[in-house]
Residue, then its C-alpha position, 0 to 999 in steps of 0.5 A: x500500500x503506498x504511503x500517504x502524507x498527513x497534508x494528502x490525507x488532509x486535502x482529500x477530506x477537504x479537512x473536515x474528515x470524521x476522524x477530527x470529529x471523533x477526535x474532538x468528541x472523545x477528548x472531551x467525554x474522556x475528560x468528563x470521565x476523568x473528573x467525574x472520578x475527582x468529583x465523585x473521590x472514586x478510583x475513575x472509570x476503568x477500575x469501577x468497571x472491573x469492580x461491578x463485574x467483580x461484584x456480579x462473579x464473586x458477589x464481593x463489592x469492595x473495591x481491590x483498592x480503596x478510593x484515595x483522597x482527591x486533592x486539588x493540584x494547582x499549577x496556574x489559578x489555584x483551584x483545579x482538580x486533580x482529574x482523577x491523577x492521584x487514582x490512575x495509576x498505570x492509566x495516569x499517562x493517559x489521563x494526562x494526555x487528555x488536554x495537551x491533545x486537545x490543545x494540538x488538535x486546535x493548534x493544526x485545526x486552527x492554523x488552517x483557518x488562519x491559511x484560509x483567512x488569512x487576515x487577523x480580523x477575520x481570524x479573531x471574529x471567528x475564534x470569538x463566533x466559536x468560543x464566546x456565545x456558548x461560554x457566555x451562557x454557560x457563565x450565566x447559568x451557573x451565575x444565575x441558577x447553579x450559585x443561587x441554588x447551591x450558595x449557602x449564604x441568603x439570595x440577597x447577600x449572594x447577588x450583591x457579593x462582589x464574588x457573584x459579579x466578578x464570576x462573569x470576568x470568566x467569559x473573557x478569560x478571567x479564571x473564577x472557580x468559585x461562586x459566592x457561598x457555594x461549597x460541594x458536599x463531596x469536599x470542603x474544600x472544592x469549591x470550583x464551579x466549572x474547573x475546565x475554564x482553567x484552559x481559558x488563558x491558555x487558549x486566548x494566549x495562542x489565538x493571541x501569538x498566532x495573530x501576531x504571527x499572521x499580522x508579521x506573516x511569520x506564520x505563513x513562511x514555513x522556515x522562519x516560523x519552524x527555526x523560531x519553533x526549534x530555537x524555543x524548544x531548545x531553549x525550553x528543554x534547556x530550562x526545564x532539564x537544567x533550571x528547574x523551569x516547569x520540570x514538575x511532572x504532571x502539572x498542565x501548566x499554561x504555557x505548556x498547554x501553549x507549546x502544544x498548541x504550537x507543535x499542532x501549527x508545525x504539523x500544519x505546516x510541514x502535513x505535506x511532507x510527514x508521512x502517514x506511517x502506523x508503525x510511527x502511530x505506535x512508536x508515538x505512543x509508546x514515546x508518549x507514554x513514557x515521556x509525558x510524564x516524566x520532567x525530563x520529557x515534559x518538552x519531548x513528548x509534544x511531538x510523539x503526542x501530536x502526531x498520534x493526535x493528527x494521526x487520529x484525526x485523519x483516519x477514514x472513520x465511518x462517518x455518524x449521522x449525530x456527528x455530522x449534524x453538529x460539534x457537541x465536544x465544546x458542549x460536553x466541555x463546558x457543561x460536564x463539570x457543572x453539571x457533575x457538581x449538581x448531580x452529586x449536590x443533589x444525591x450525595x450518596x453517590x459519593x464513592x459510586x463511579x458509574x452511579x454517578x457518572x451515568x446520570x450526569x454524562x445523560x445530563x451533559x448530552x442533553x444540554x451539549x445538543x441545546x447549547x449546540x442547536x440553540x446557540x452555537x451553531x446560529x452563532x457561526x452562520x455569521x462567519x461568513x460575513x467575515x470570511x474575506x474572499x481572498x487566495x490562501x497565502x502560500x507556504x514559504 
């Protein structure tokens, strides 16, 4: 069988092939997967499952391990959980696969609408068409209905606390976990609201680097762009192996979720020329699975991780009627967490039950990922094109 590079691959589906919505889609519930075992303090999705198989062989329901405390990481704004790490054990390199994925795909998602548009104008309108109008609501709601709901301070106090007004900076990038009053019954402590908007600096920092770079044309000459991209990766490998720089192994830093989104942009750019190998498709996971998360590997494992990413994306999957009707992954991102808080605010014996939790809340999340999809996001980008300029693609240098 002849081989094929990722940019032919690309090109045949127009970039649009159903390996990308997969892709998407399967991030964004396997993060919902790994909080729910934050949130519920449970050992996370796989190990649950071989305890119910183990209860219904044996009729033994405790668990092989007991659940271990879930305690609250915070590499950039200070209240993030854990996303089940502290229980993953050998799936640990998995879990923590999870966001830098999603940031490489945006990155070589991303880079080809900007070699399409071209202008930054139009660029930004359609980054801010895709993000804010569903985050927006999503703010609001929680704001409005989640906090006055679960606060246990009187309305009247809630809706004049400083708190209840800052909480909507979140819509812009400014990272509030926490709403006045509000405190979870499965931690004391756990005060986040929605933690996945943790990832909100990071993504407005690349839209904003790439716009430089389309303003300066950086990011449309191919050599300039890839010797700036090697000169910083030598440079951060240099810092973090020998000045102790973000070596701390997993942490999902900011600026870590950045260059990922970054080595996305170079896999854009060279797809005509990488070629569309299995044999490298296992390689790199292997290469990722021990080097992400270890401090020596927190610069060598971008790579190896976005090639098994674009890999993914390119796969000639059997195409869904439900996938093709709509993106619901930024759904699913946005409302799992909150509403994974409710179920459990509501029925704290589900505390410690896994799939009991999980089950409900995943429905849940489904349904408000359809509605805020059908309902809000998709009116919103018919708008893009009033902001597409009809203009030839830049031509990569």
């Amino acid at each position: 069988m002849q081989k094929r590079t990722f940019g032919q691959i690309f090109t045949e589906q127009r970039g649009i092939g159903p390996g990308f919505d997969y892709l998407r889609i399967g991030l964004a519930i396997a993060i919902f997967l790994a909080h729910i075992a934050a949130i519920g303090e449970t050992r996370g999705v796989i190990p649950s499952i071989i305890d119910l198989f183990r209860e219904l062989f044996t009729g033994n329901s405790a668990p092989i391990v007991a659940a271990v405390p879930t305690n609250l990481i915070a590499p950039v704004t200070g209240n993030l959980p854990d996303m089940g790490l502290t229980r993953a054990g050998l799936s640990r390199p998995i879990v923590l696969s999870h966001v830098p994925m999603f940031f490489a795909l945006s990155g070589f998602l991303v880079a080809g609408s900007a070699f399409r548009v071209r202008r930054v104008k139009s660029f930004l309108a359609l980054r801010s068409l895709r993000i804010f109008p569903a985050l927006g609501v999503e703010v609001i709601l929680s704001a409005l209905l989640i906090g006055a709901y679960a606060t246990t301070l009187p309305l009247d106090r809630y809706f004049q606390d400083y708190g209840f007004f800052t909480y909507f900076g979140n819509i812009f990038g400014f990272v509030q976990m926490h709403l006045p009053g509000v405190v979870w019954p499965n931690s004391g402590e756990r005060t986040a609201v929605n933690a996945n908007l943790w990832t909100l600096p990071g993504e407005f920092y690349c839209y904003l680097i790439l716009s430089f770079g389309m303003f300066s044309t950086l990011v449309f000459n191919r050599k300039i762009c890839t010797a700036l991209f090697v000169i910083t990766t030598v440079g951060l490998i240099y810092v973090s192996n020998f000045r102790g720089f973000n070596s701390k192994a997993g942490v999902l830093a900011t600026d870590l979720n950045v260059y990922y989104f970054f080595v996305g942009i170079m896999f854009f750019l060279w797809k005509d020329v990488i070629w569309r190998s299995w044999t490298l498709f296992g390689l790199s996971i292997i290469a990722v699975y021990f080097l992400i998360d270890q401090p020596w590997g927190v610069y060598l494992a971008p790579l190896p991780l976005a090639y098994v990413t674009v890999f993914i994306g390119l796969i000639e999957f059997p195409s869904i009627k439900l996938l093709r009707s709509g993106d619901y992954s930024y759904g699913v991102y946005l409302y799992g967490f909150p509403i994974s808080q409710m179920v459990l605010f509501e029925f704290p014996q589900l505390k410690g039950n896994y799939l009991a939790l999980m089950a409900p809340s995943l429905a849940l999340t489904i349904v408000f990922a359809y509605l805020s999809w059908h309902g809000i996001e998709k009116h919103f980008l018919k708008l893009k094109r009033h902001f597409i300029a009809k203009s030839p693609p830049p031509s990569e240098k």
